[in-house]
N, C-alpha and C positions, 0 to 999 in steps of 0.2 A: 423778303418782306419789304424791304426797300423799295424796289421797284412799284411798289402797289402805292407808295406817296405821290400824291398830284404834284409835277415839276410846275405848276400854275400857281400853287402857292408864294414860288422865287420874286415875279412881280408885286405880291403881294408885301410881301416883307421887304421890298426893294423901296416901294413908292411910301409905306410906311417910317421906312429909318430916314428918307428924302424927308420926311413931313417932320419928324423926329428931330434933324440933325439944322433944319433951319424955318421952324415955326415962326420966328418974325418975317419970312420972305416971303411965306406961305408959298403959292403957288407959282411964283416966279423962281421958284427953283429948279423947277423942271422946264422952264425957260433959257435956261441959261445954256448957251453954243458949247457944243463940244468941238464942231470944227463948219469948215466951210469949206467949198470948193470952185471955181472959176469954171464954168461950163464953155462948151464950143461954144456954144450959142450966145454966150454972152451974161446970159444969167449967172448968177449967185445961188447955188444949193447947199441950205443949210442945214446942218444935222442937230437938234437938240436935244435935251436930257430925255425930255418927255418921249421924243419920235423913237429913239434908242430904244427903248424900255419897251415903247409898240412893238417894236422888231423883237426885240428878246420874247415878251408874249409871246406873239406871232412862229418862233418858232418851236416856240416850245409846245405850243399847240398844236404843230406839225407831229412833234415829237410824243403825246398825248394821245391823238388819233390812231397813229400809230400801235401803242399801248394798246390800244380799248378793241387793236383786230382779235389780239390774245382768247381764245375762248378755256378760261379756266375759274378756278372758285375766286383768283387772285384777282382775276378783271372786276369779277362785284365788288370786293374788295375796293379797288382805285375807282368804281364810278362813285361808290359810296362817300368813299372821301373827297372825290372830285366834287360833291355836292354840297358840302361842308362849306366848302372853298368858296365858293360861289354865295354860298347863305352868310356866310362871317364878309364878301363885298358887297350883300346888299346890304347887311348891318352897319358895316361902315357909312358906307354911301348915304343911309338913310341919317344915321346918327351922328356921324362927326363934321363937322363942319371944314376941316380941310381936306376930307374928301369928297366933296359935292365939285368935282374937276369935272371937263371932257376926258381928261388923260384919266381918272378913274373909272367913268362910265365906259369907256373904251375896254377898259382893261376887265371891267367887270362882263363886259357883254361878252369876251372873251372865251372869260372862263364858260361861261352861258352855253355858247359852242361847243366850247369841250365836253361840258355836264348832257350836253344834248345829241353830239357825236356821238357819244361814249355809250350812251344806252341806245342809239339807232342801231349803230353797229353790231352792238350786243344782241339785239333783238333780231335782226335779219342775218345774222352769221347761226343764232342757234334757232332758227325757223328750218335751216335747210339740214339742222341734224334729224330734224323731227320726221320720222316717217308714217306717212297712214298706208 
């Protein structure tokens, strides 16, 4: 039953305890360098809290899609939750005020993907059980 929890919620609770652990810095918290790097090129490639958190989405979205090829009761299961998910960041987004970010809408359009992956795939994996 585990597996049927949306791994997208991780972001959510991630950028929440951020917003949590430094509400006077507001959104410059997901600002702040985790590291940098000296390119060939000359350039400077920076990694920040926020970009980080993209990527952690990002793969867990990988890892989601995934999830949602499953054709069993347990997949309605995770898209149903996946929707939850999705509906608790538009509430946020809509209503808190440190979340009105790009690094939120980002993360929210995310979930979006997954909630809409998740029932594509569903629907066109159990069209080809269907026989006439």
């Amino acid at each position: 039953m585990l597996t049927a929890i949306p791994l997208l919620v991780i972001p959510f609770i991630l950028f929440n305890l951020g917003l949590a652990t430094a509400p006077a810095e507001g959104s410059s918290y997901w600002q702040r360098e985790l590291f940098s790097a000296q390119m060939m090129s000359g350039g400077v490639w920076t990694m920040t809290m926020a970009d980080a958190l993209v990527v952690v989405a990002l793969v867990l979205l990988f890892i989601e899609i995934m999830k949602s090829t499953r054709t069993s009761n347990r997949s309605i299961v995770d898209h149903v939750l996946s929707l939850f998910v999705f509906v608790a960041f538009l509430v946020e987004f809509l209503l808190v005020q440190g979340a009105a970010t790009s690094l939120f809408f980002t993360l929210m359009l995310i979930v979006l993907v997954d909630v809409l992956a998740g029932f594509s795939v569903t629907i066109r994996s159990s069209g080809r059980d269907v026989n006439f």
